[in-house]
C-alpha positions as CSV (number, residue, x, y, z in Angstrom):
1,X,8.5,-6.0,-7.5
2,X,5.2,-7.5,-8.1
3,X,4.0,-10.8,-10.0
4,X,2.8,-8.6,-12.8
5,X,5.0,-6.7,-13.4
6,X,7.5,-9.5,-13.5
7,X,5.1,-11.0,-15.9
8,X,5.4,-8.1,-17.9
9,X,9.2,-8.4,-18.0
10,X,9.8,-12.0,-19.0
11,X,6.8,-12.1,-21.2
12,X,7.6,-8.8,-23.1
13,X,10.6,-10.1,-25.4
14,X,8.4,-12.5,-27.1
15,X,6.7,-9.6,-29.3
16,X,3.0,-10.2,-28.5
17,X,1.0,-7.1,-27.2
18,X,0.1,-6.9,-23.3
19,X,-3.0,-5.4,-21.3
20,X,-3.7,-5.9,-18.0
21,X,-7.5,-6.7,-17.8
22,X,-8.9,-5.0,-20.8
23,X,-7.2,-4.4,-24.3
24,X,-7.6,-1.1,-24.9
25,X,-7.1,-0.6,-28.7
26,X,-8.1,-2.7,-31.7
27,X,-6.9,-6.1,-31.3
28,X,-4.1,-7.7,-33.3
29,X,-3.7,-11.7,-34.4
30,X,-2.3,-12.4,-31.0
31,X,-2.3,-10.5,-28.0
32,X,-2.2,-11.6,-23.9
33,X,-4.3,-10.0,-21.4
34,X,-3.2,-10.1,-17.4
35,X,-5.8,-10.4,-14.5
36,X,-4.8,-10.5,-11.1
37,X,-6.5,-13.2,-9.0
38,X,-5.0,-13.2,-5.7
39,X,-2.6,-11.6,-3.1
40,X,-2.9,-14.2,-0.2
41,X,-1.1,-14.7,3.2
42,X,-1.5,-18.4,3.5
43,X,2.3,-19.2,4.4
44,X,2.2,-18.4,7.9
45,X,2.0,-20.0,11.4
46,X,2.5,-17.4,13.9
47,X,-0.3,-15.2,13.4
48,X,2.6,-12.2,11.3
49,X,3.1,-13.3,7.5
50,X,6.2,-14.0,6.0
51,X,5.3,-14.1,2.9
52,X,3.3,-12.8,-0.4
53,X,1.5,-15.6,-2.6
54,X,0.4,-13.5,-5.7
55,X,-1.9,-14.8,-8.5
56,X,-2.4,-13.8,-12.0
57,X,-4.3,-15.5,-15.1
58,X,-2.5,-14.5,-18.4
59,X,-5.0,-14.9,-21.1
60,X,-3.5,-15.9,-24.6
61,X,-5.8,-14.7,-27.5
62,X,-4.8,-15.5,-30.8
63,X,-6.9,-15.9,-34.0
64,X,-4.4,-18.5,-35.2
65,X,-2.9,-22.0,-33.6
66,X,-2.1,-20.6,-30.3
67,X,-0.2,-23.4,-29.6
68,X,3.8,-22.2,-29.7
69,X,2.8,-18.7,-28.5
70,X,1.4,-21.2,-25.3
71,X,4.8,-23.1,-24.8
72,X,7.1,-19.8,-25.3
73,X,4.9,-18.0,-22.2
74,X,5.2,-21.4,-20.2
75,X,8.8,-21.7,-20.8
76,X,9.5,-17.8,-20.3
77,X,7.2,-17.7,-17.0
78,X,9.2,-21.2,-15.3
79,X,12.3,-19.8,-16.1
80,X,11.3,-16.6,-14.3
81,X,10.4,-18.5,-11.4
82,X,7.2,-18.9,-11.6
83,X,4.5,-22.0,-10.7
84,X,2.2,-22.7,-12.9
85,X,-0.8,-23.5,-11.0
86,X,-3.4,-24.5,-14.1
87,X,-3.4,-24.6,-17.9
88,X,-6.7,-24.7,-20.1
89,X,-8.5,-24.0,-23.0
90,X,-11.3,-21.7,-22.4
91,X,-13.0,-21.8,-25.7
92,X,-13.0,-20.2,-29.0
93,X,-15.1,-17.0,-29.6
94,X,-17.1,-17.4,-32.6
95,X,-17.8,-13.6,-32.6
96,X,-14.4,-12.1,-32.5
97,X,-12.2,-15.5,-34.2
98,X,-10.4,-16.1,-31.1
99,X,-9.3,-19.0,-29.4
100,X,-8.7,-18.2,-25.8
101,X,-6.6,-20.3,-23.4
102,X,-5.2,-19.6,-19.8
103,X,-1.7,-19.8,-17.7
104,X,-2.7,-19.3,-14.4
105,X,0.5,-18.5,-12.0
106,X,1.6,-17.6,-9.1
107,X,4.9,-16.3,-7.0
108,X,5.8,-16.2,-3.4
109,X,7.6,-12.9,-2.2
110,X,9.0,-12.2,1.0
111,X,6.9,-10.1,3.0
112,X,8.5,-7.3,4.5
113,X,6.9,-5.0,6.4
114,X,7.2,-0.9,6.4
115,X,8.6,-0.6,10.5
């Protein structure tokens, strides 16, 4: 399984539509957005991996106090394991109405190769 679609699964219950990078039909109140910004091999010492660091950003957009949609994703994504590598404001868009803050996370898998 990978990071997103984990994402997808924990995050899902709370109601709030999903994309991953681009929404791609007219935007409600809310919605999240998933980028992927990593798949990195940094937890190794033997020249093989052992393991799968995968990043993604989830982008919370909402027109309204985003601030309990915020704490239900953090608590969802730490419960499913998750770090939580940074958490920030990004701004609000004064064209569309919405404020725009960020989760970034990330998950170690076993690596496993195909032989």
């Amino acid at each position: 399984m990978s990071a997103l679609e984990e994402l997808k699964d924990c995050i899902a219950p709370l109601g709030v539509p999903i994309e991953t990078g681009v929404f791609k039909s007219p935007p409600p109140e809310e919605y999240i957005i998933f980028t992927p910004l990593a798949d990195e091999f940094e937890l190794h010492a033997d020249d093989y991996p052992g393991y799968d660091v995968q990043e993604v950003r989830i982008s919370v957009f909402s027109r309204r106090n985003y601030s309990a949609l915020k704490n239900k994703i953090i608590r969802a994504v730490l419960a499913a394991d998750f770090f939580i590598t940074d958490r920030r404001y990004i701004g609000h868009e004064n064209d569309t109405g919405y404020h725009h803050y960020a989760v970034d996370t990330a998950k170690i898998y076993k690596y496993e190769s195909e032989e």
